[in-house]
C-alpha positions as CSV (number, residue, x, y, z in Angstrom):
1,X,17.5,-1.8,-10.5
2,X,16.2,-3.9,-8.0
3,X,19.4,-5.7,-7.7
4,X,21.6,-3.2,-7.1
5,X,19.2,-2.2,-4.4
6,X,19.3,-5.4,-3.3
7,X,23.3,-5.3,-2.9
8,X,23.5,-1.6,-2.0
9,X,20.8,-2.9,1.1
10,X,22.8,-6.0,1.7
11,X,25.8,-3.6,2.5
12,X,24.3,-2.2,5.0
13,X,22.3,-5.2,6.3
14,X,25.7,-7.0,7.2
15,X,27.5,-3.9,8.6
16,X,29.5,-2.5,6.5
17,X,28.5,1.1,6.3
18,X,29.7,2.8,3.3
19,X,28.7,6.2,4.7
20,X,26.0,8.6,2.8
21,X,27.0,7.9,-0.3
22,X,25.9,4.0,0.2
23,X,22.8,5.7,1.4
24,X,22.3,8.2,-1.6
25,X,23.2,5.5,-4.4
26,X,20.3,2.9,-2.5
27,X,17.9,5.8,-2.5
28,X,18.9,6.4,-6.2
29,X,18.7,3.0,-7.0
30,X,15.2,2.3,-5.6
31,X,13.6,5.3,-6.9
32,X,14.5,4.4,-10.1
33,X,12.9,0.9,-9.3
34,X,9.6,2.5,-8.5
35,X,9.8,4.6,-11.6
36,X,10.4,1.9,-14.3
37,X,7.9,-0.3,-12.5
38,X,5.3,2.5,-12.3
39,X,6.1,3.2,-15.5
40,X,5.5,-0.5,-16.9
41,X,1.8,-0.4,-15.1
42,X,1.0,3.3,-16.0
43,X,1.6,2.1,-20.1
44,X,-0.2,-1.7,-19.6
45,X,-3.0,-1.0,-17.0
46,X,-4.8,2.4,-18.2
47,X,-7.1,2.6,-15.4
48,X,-4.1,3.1,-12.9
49,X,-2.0,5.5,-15.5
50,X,-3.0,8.3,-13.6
51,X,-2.0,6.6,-10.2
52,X,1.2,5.5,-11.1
53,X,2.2,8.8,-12.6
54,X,1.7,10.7,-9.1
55,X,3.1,7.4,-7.4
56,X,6.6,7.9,-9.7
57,X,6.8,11.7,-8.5
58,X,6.3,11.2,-5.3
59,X,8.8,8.9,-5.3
60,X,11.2,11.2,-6.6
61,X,10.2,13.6,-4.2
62,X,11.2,11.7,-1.6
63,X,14.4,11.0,-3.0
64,X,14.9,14.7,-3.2
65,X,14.0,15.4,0.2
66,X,16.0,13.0,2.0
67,X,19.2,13.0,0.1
68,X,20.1,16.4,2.0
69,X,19.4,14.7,4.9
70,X,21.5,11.4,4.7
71,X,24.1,13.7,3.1
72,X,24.2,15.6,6.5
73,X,23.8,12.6,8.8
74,X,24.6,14.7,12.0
75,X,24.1,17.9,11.0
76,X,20.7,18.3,12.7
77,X,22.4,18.8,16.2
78,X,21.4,22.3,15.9
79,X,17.5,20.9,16.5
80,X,19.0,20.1,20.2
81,X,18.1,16.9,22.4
82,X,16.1,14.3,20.1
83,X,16.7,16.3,17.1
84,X,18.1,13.0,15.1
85,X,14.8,11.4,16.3
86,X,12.4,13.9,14.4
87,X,14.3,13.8,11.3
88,X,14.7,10.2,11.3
89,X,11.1,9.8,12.0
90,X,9.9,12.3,9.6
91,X,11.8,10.2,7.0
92,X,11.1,6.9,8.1
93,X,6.9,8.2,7.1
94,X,7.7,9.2,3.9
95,X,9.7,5.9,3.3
96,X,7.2,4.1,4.6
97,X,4.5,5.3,2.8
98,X,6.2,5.0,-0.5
99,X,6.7,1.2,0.3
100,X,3.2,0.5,1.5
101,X,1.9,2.6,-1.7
102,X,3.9,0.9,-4.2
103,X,3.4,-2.8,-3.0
104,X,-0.2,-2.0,-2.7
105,X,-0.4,-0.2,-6.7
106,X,1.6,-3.5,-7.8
107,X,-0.8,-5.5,-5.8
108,X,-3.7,-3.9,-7.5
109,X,-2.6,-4.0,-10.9
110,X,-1.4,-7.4,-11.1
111,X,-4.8,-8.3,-10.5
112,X,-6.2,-6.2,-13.5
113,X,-6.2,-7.8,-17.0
114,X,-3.4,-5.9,-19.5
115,X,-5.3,-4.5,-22.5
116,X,-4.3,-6.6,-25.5
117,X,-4.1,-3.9,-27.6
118,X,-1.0,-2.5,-25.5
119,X,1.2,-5.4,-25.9
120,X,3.1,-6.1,-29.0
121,X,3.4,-9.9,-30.0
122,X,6.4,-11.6,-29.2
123,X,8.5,-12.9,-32.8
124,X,5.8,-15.6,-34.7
125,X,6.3,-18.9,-34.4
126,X,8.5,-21.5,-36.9
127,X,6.0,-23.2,-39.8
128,X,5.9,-26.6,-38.6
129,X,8.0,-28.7,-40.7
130,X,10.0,-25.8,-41.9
């Protein structure tokens, strides 16, 4: 997930604008980032389950209410003078408080110990001398 993100962001970091699709596919892509790696916490780090399960929705929210909008790049014209401003703003703040919430929630739980009990043991190892 995170690399295609990575390569969908890349695309646009070096100029080649591949139009709202691009922009739909790296939403996709990074929403389904946060969910798997919200997921991941919400199953190894109980005390943030609850957290991380709001965290995952939001994200998806945010996915939902800004695809219409990258969809319709230019279609806000109807808003008149500075209407591309507000809606780029308005999205900009939920972006930006999805990023700052999910570094922070992996922040936080990487500094929690994983409950033993949650992770299954890896294959045993070889008998020495066998």
């Amino acid at each position: 997930m995170a690399l295609t993100a990575g390569a969908l962001s890349l695309l646009e970091y070096v100029g080649l604008d591949g139009g709202a699709l691009v922009g739909v596919l790296d939403s996709l892509a990074q929403t389904a980032l946060v969910w798997t790696a919200a997921t991941a916490v919400v199953a190894l780090v109980p005390p943030l389950a609850g957290e991380g399960r709001v965290l995952r929705w939001y994200s998806v929210g945010t996915l939902v209410l800004l695809s219409p909008v990258v969809l319709l790049d230019g279609a806000v014209a109807p808003l008149g003078p500075g209407g591309d401003v507000v809606v780029g703003l308005g999205a900009a703040a939920f972006i930006l408080v999805e990023v700052v919430w999910f570094v922070s929630y992996l922040w936080r739980a990487a500094a929690r110990p994983v409950d033993p009990r949650l992770v299954s043991p890896g294959p045993a190892a070889p008998a020495p001398g066998g």
